[in-house]
N, C-alpha and C positions, 0 to 999 in steps of 0.2 A: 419397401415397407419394413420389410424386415433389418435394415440396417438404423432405418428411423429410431425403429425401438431399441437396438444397440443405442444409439448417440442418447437418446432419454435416459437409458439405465444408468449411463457412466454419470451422466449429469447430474441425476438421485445419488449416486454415490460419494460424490463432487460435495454435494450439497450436504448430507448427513456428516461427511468430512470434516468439513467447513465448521457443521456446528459445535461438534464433541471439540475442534481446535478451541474456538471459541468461548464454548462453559472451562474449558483448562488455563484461558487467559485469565478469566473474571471470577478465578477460584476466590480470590481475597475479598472481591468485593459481596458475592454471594453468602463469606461468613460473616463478613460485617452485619447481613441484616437479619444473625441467628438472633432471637432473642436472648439479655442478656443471661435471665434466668436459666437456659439450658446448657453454656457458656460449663464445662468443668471450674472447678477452683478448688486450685489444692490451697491445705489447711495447714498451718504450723498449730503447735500445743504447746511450747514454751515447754519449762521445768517442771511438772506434775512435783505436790511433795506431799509428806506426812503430817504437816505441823509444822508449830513451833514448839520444838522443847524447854524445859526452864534449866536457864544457867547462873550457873552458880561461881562468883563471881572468890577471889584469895579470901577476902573479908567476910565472905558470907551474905554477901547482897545480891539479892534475883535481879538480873537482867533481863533482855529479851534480845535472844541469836536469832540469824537467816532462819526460814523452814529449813525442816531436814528433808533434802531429797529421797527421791525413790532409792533403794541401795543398786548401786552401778550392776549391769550385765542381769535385773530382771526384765523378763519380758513382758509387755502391756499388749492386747488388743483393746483395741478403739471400735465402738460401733456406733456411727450415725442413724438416728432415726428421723426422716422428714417428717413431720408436723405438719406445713402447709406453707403457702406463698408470703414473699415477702409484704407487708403491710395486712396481711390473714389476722382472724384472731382463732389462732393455732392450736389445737389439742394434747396435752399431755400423752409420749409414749407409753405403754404397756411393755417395760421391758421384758416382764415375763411373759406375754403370749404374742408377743411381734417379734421378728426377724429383724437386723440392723436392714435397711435402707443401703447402706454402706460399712465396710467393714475395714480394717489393717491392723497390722501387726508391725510391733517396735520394740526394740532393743534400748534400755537406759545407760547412757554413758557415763564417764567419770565426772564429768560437771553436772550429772543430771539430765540432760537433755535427753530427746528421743529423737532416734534414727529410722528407718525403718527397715525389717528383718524378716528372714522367713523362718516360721518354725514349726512344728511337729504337732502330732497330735495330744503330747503332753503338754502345749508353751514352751519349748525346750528348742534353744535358738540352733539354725542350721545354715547351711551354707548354700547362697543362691541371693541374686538380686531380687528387692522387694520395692514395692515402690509403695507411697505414704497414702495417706488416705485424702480423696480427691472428691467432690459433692458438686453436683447445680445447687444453682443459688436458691435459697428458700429459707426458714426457719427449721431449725433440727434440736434435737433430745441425743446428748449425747451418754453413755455407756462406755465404764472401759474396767477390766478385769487384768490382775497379776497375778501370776504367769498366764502369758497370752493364750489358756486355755480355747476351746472354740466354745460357742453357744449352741447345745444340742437339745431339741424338741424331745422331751421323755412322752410316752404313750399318753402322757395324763395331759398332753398341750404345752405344759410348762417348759420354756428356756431354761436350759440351767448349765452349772460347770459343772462336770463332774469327774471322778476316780481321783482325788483328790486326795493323797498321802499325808501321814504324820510328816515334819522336818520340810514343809515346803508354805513360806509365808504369802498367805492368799490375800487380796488386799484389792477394793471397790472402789470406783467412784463413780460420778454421774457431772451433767450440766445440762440447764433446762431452757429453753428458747434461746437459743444461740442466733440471730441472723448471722448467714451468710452471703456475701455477695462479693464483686471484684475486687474494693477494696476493705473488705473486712472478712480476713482470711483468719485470726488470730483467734484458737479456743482455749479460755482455758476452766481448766475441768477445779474441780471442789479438791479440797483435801482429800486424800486418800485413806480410807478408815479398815485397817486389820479386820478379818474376818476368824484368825486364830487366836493361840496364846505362846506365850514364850515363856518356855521354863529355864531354872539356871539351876543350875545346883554345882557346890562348893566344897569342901572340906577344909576344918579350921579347928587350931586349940581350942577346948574349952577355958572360957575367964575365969577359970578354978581349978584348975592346970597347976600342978606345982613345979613341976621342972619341965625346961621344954623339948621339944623331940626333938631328934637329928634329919628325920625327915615324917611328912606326913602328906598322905596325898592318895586321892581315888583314884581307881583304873577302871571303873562301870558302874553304869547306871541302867538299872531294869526296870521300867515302869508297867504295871499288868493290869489288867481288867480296866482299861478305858476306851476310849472312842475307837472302833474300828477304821481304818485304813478304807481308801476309795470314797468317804463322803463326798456328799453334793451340797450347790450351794444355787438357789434359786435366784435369776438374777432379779435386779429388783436396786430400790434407791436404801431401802431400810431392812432388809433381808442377812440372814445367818445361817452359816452350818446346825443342824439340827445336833446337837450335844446327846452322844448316849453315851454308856459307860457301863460297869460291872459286866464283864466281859463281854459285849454284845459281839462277837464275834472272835473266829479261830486268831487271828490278828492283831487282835487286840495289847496289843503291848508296844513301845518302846522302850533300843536299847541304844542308849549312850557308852562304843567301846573306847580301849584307851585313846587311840588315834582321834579320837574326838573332843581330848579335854588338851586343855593350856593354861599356861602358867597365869594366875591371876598378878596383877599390875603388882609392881614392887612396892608399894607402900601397903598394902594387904598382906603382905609379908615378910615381917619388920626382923626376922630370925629367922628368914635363909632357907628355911626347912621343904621346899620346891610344892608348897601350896597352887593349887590347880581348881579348875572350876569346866561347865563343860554346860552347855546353853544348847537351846532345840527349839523348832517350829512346832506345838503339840495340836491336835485340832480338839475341838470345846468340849467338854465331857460335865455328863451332870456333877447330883453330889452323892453318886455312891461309894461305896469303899472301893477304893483301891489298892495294890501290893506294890510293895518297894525291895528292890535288892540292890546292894550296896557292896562293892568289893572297894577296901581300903588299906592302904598300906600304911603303917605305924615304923618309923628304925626301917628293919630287916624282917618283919613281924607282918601277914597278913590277913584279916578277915575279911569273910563275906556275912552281914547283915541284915537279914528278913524281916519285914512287918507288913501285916493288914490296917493302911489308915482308915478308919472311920470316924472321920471330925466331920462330914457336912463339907466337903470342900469340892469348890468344882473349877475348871476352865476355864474360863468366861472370855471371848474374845476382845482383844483389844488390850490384855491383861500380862501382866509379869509376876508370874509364880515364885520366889529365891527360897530355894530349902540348902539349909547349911548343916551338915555334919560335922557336931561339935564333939570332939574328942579327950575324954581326960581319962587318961591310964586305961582302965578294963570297961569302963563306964562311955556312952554315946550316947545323943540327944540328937533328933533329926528335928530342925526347928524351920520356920515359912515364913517367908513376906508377902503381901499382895501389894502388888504397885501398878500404874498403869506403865504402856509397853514402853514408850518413850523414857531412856533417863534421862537424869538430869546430866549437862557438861557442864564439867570443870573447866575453869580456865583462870588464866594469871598474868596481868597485865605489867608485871614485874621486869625488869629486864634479866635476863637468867635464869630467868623461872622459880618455881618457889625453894624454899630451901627443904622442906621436906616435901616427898611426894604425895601428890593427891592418893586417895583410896581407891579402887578398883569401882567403877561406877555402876558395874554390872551385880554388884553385891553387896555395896556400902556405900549407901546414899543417906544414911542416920533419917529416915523418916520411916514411917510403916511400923503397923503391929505385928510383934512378933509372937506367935503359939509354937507351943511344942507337939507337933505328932507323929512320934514315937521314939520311947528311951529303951538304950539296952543296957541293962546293970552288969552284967557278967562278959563280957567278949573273950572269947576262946580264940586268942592269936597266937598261929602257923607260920612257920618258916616256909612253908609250899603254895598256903592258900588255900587249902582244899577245906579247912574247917573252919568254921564259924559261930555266929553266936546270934539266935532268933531273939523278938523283944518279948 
């Protein structure tokens, strides 16, 4: 008897055997009947870009260029949000109180494209393989943030980005009912819309200038009492950094040093004199007064230049700030442009290219109203630097 139940047991074990062999043979055919919808599918995103900028053509005729791409080596996350099944009639995501469904993170190449990357708790690309962003099939609300910031729940529920520095260009997009399924793998997301501003600031003769200098050119730029450092930005299709200003904070300032300016294009400087300009990511500030400090070097001669602007001017994201320090003898004039962020490209369909160079486009694009705010009559210029002259 007892051996009976020996020969049964091996034959239960025979048999259990036998099956597990079996579901290992019929692997393939068991996914064939996953439904298609639970099926991963990874997604390409093509070239995300900015726009089309206006170009501007030898003669002065607007064209119309490629988009401008994202600028190569920022980082994007993507967040997928399911909506509902395919042929559903699907609900609009809440980016700001839902979680992506799915998530990744990507690196913009030099053509534009995206890769995908791992990075930091800043968006700050790091070393490590990433792999792209993969969904079952359904309808989704896409989300994507630059620098591939993460999405963190504040105590109040709200998603949002944040700690969010001066000098880092933050930049939204969205797309809304996307199907996905095996063969329609392909997103592509909206234009991408600045959530900051970019300032540029310049030095230049004044056009009342009687003789011209030997050299002329800043080595700093101190911007005080504007938006504090670390904002947040609510994610969201229509959403903005919240702009304060007048010193709301110990932080509150940008400083543009010399390592940060370069020579502006050579046809902006027609007389050699090593004219310089120095450009920044600023985040949105109301319209309170703000202070300006200015270190400029004249010849062999240097001041430093203080003023408190209050004209009513503010940040406005999406925007291009140009304040140019115009210089004649002891006399200074800090003058502004407002333009949107995108310039305009030159270009010259000539063979050889034009005979005179184009103008520096970051500074002299001859459109926009210029104001003055702030003149200094008297400048007290040092051979050291150390004195100066307030407006």
């Amino acid at each position: 008897m007892e051996r009976n139940r020996v020969q049964l047991y091996l034959l239960y074990l025979l048999w259990l055997l036998a099956g597990i062999l079996l579901v290992g043979c019929t692997a393939g055919p068991v996914e064939e009947i996953v439904p298609e919808e639970s099926r991963p599918v990874a997604l390409s995103f093509g070239r995300p870009n900015l726009g089309v900028p206006e170009l501007l053509t030898r003669a002065g005729e607007v064209a119309t260029p490629p988009p401008t791409p994202l600028p190569a080596g920022a980082t994007v996350r993507i967040g997928a949000y399911f909506t509902g099944s395919v042929g559903d009639m699907p609900a609009e995501a809440s980016f700001s109180t839902a979680a992506p469904s799915f998530e990744a993170t990507y690196v913009v190449g030099d053509d534009g494209s995206l890769s995908p990357c791992c990075v930091n708790g800043n968006g700050e690309q790091t070393a490590g393989t990433a792999k792209g962003l993969s969904v079952r099939g359904g309808v989704y609300d896409f989300y994507a943030v630059s620098p591939a910031r993460p999405l963190l729940q504040g105590n109040d529920g709200f998603y949002k980005i944040t700690g969010i520095p001066h000098k880092e260009d933050v930049m939204t997009s969205f797309v809304r009912g996307v199907t996905v399924t095996k063969t329609a793998r392909q997103v592509t997301l909206r234009t991408f819309s600045r959530k900051c501003a970019m300032l540029v600031f310049n030095v230049a003769p004044s056009p009342g200038n009687a003789l011209p200098f030997d050299r002329l050119y800043g080595t700093s730029l101190v911007i005080k009492k504007i938006s504090s450092s670390g904002a947040a930005l609510l994610a969201g299709t229509d959403t903005g950094i919240p702009p304060t200003g007048d010193g709301a904070g110990a932080d509150a300032e940008v400083t543009f040093a010399t390592e940060e300016f370069e020579p502006v294009e050579p046809g902006s400087d027609p007389d050699n004199c090593g004219l310089n300009k120095t450009k920044g990511v600023v985040l949105p500030k109301d319209n309170q007064p703000f202070d300006v400090e200015i270190t400029v070097v004249r010849d062999n001669e240097t001041a430093i230049l203080r003023a408190t602007i209050d004209r009513n001017i503010s940040f406005d994201e999406g925007r291009r700030y140009i304040f140019t320090l115009e210089v004649k003898n002891n006399e200074s004039s800090l003058i502004m442009r407002a333009l949107d962020w995108n310039v305009i490209v030159f270009e010259d369909g000539n063979v050889g290219g034009p005979d005179t160079p184009y103008p520096d486009p970051d500074i002299n694009e001859g459109i926009g109203t210029t104001i003055t705010v702030a003149r200094w009559t008297e400048i007290l210029w040092s051979g050291n630097g150390n004195i100066g002259g307030d407006s």
